[in-house]
C-alpha positions, 0 to 999 in steps of 0.5 A: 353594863351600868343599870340605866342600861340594862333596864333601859332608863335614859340616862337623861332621867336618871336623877340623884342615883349612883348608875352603878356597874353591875359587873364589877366594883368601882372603887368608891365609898359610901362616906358617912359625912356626907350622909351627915350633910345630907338633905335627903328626906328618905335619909333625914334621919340616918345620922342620928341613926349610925350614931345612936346605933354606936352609942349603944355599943358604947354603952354595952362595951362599957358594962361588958369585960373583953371575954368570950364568958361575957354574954354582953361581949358577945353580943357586941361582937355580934352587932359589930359583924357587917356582911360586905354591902355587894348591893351597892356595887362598891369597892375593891373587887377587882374582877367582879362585885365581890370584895374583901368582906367584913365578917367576924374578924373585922368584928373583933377588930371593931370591937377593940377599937370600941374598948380602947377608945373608951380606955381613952376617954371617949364615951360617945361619938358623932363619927364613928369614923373618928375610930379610924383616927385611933385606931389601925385598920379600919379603912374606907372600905370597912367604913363604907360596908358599917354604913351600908349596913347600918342604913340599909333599910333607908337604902331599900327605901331610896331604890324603891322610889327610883324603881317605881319612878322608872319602871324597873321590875323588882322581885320579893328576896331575902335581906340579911341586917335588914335593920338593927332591933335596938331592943334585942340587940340584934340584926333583923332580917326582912323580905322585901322587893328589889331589882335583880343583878344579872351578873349575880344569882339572886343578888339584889341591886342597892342604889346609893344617892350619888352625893354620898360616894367618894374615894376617902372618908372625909374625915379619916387619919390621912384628912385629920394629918393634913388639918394637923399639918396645916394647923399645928405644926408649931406644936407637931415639930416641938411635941413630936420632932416631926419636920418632913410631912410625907415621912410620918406613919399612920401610927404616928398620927394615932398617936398624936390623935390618942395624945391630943384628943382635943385636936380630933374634936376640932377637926371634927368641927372644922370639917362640920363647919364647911357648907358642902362635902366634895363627893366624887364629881362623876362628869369629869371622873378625875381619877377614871374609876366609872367612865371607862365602862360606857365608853368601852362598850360603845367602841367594841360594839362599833368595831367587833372582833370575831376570831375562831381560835383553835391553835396557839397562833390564832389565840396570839392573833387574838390577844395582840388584836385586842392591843391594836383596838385598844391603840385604836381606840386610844389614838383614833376615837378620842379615847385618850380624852378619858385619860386627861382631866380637862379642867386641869390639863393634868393627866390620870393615872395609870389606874385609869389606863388600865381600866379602859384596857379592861374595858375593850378586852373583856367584851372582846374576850366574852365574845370570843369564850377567852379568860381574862384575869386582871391583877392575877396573883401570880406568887410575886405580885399581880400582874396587869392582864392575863388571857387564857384558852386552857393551859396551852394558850395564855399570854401576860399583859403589862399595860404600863405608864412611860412616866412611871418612876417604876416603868422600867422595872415592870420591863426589865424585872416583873414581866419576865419573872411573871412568864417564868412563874407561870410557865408562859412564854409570850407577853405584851408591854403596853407602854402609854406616853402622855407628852414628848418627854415620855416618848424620849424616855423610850430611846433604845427600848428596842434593843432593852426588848431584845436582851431581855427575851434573850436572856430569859428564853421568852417572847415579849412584845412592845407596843407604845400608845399617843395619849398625847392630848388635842388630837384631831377627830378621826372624821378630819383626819 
C-alpha cells in the first residue's frame, strides 16, 4: 500500500512527495545531482552540505596512515558507515523494505576509495559520485544510502512539512545519523516525530522530494563512458585500442578515468551545465517500477478470491487460479497498457511483467494465509515465484517474456532443475507475447512441455498471455 493511501491523502494534493510503497522497495535512488540542481528551499543547502561532509574526510585521510593504530583512521572509518536509509522505501529489497545495507564493510571500501583518489591527486570533490568513476564498488544504491544519511535532517524537515500539510499523525522515535557534528567528527542521534510504517515495528517514514529519484546516479561510470564514447573516441581508440563500446569493462573505464582525470572534470561540468536532470518520470513509469502497486490492489479488491485449501488439490486450484486473474487482468482490464510505453509504443521489460504478477499474487495469497517468495534462492539462481502452505504444498512460477533471448532456457533447463532442487513436483510457465512475432515463436511449445515433464518426472503447465497493445475496453466486448 502507497502512503497517500494509508493515510488517506488524496492523490490530488500530493504536491513534490515521492508516494512511496510502504511494503516493498522500488528500485529508485536518491541521485545526489539532482539534490545539487535543486531549488527546494528545505534543501537549498544541502550540497554544500554533502560536499563540505567529504571534504573533511578528505581532510582527515590526508593527515591520517591506513591503520587500525591510527585514531584518525578510525575515526574516518567511522563517519564513512551508512546505516541502509529503510525511511525511504528505496532500493533493491525484493520482498519487503530491507535491502543490502551499508555497514562497516562498505565503510572500509569507501574509505580506500578516499585513499586512492588522494593517491591520485584529487583533494577535494564536487560529486562524491566521481568516487564511483575510480573506483569498483560503489554503486547507485551505496550512492543513495550516503546521501540519505547525509541529508537526513533536511529529510525529517521535508516530511514534517507534508505531514503538517496533510494531517497525518507523527509519533516522537529515535533517529540514528540523525546529523553529522563536524566538530567531533561523528554521527549525532536525535528524537524527533515521524509518521510510522505499518508494514515495520517502530520504523519511521522518510519522504524524498520526487525530483530526486532516479534509476542511475547521473553522473556515474556507465554516464561518464558514454560522454567518452561520444567525445573522445579519437583519443580512446588510438590510447587504449578500444574500437567496440559495449565490449569494454568498468575497469577499463576506471582506468582511462585514473589516466585522464582532466576528462572527469569535464564531464562533470558538461552534466552541470544542462538546465534540468531527467529524474524518473512516475506518470508514464518507463521502466514499470511504481504503477504496478495501485493497479493491482484496484483489480483484487474488484474481483476477490476466497478458497478454504486443506489438501494439495485445493492448493493447486489456488495457485493456478491466481494465474488465470492475472491473464484476466492482463488481457481484460487493460492491464497490458502497464506493460507498454505510450509515448514510444515500445514495450517494457520483463521486470515490469513480473511486478504486476507480484502485485495480483501477494494480496491474493495474504487473503488466503498462503507464502509467496519472489526470486527465491534456490541454490542455482532465483526462481521467478513461489507459493508455499507448509512443506507439502508448494508450486514454482516462471512468468516469462516470449522474446526473451533466454525464454527457452527458463523452459527447458531453469524451471525443471528448480523443482528437482527443492523437491516440488508441479510448476506454472507463464509466457507473455507482445506481438505476433512472439506468438510464432511458441510453435510446438505443447509438444517441448510434454518431453520436458517426461524426462524430469515433473508436472509443469503453460499458460500464454495477449499484451498485445489496442485492445478493446471489456465494456465493449
Amino acid at each position: 500500500m502507497i502512503f497517500s493511501e494509508h493515510f488517506q491523502i488524496n492523490p490530488v494534493y500530493r504536491d513534490d512527495w515521492f508516494d512511496p510503497i510502504l511494503d516493498r522497495d522500488t528500485k529508485l535512488f536518491i541521485d545526489p545531482f539532482f539534490v545539487f540542481k535543486t531549488q527546494n528551499e528545505i534543501f537549498k543547502n544541502s550540497h554544500t552540505k554533502i560536499v563540505n561532509f567529504f571534504l573533511e574526510a578528505f581532510k582527515l585521510a590526508a593527515i591520517s596512515t591506513e591503520s587500525r593504530e591510527d585514531l584518525r583512521y578510525r575515526l574516518l572509518r567511522g563517519t564513512m558507515v551508512f546505516p541502509e536509509a529503510k525511511e525511504i522505501c528505496l532500493g533493491y529489497g525484493v520482498d519487503s523494505i530491507d535491502g543490502a545495507g551499508s555497514g562497516y564493510g562498505f565503510s572500509s571500501l569507501i574509505v580506500a576509495a578516499i585513499y586512492e583518489s588522494i593517491r591520485l591527486g584529487i583533494d577535494n570533490i564536487n560529486h562524491f559520485e566521481q568516487l564511483g568513476i575510480f573506483n569498483e564498488g560503489i554503486g547507485c544504491d551505496r550512492i543513495s544510502d550516503i546521501t540519505a544519511n547525509i541529508i537526513k535532517k533536511e529529510l525529517i524537515e521535508y516530511t514534517l512539512s507534508v505531514c503538517e500539510r496533510h494531517h497525518v499523525p507523527v509519533f516522537p522515535i529515535k533517529i540514528e545519523h540523525y546529523d553529522y557534528d563536524f566538530q567531533f567528527k561523528k554521527w549525532t542521534s536525535q528524537t524527533v516525530n515521524l509518521p510510522l510504517n505499518p508494514y515495520k515495528k517502530k520504523l519511521p517514514i522518510l519522504l524524498v522530494p520526487s525530483e530526486f529519484l532516479g534509476q542511475l546516479p547521473t553522473i556515474s561510470t556507465e554516464d561518464f563512458w558514454n560522454y567518452c564514447w561520444e567525445n573522445k573516441n579519437e583519443d580512446i581508440r588510438d590510447q587504449f585500442n578500444i574500437v567496440v563500446k559495449n565490449e569494454v569493462r568498468k575497469s577499463d573505464v576506471i582506468k582511462i578515468a585514473r589516466q585522464h582525470r582532466d576528462w572527469v572534470k569535464e564531464y562533470e561540468e558538461f552534466r552541470e551545465a544542462e538546465q534540468k536532470p531527467d529524474s524518473y518520470d512516475f506518470d508514464k513509469d518507463p521502466k514499470g517500477l511504481y504503477q504496478w502497486d495501485a493497479s493491482t490492489r484496484r483489480f483484487v479488491n474488484t474481483y476477490p478470491l476466497e478458497f478454504n485449501i486443506t489438501n494439495e488439490n485445493e492448493f493447486l486450484l489456488f495457485s493456478e487460479s491466481i494465474v488465470n486473474q492475472f491473464i484476466h487482468f492482463i488481457e481484460n482490464n487493460s492491464g497490458y497498457r502497464l506493460l507498454w510505453n505510450d509515448d514510444t509504443n515500445r514495450p517494457k521489460g520483463e521486470e515490469a511483467t513480473q511486478l504486476l504478477f507480484t502485485g495480483i499474487a501477494k494480496h491474493y495469497c495474504k487473503a488466503n494465509n498462503i507464502d509467496i517468495s519472489k526470486e527465491a534462492n534456490l541454490g542455482r539462481g532465483p526462481v521467478d515465484f513461489k507459493f508455499s502452505q507448509g512443506y507439502r504444498n508448494r508450486v514454482l512460477i516462471e512468468v516469462k517474456l516470449a522474446r526473451n533471448s533466454k525464454f527457452w532456457d527458463g523452459l527447458g533447463l531453469q524451471l525443471p532443475k528448480y523443482l528437482e532442487v527443492e523437491e516440488i513436483k508441479f510448476g506454472y510457465f507463464v509466457i507473455v507475447c507482445y506481438t505476433e512475432k512472439d506468438f510464432s515463436k511458441l510453435n510446438g511449445i505443447q509438444d517441448i512441455i510434454i518431453n520436458v515433464c517426461k524426462v524430469n518426472n515433473i508436472i509443469v503447465k503453460f499458460f500464454i498471455i495477449d499484451a498485445t497493445p489496442n485492445k478493446p475496453s471489456a465494456s465493449n466486448l
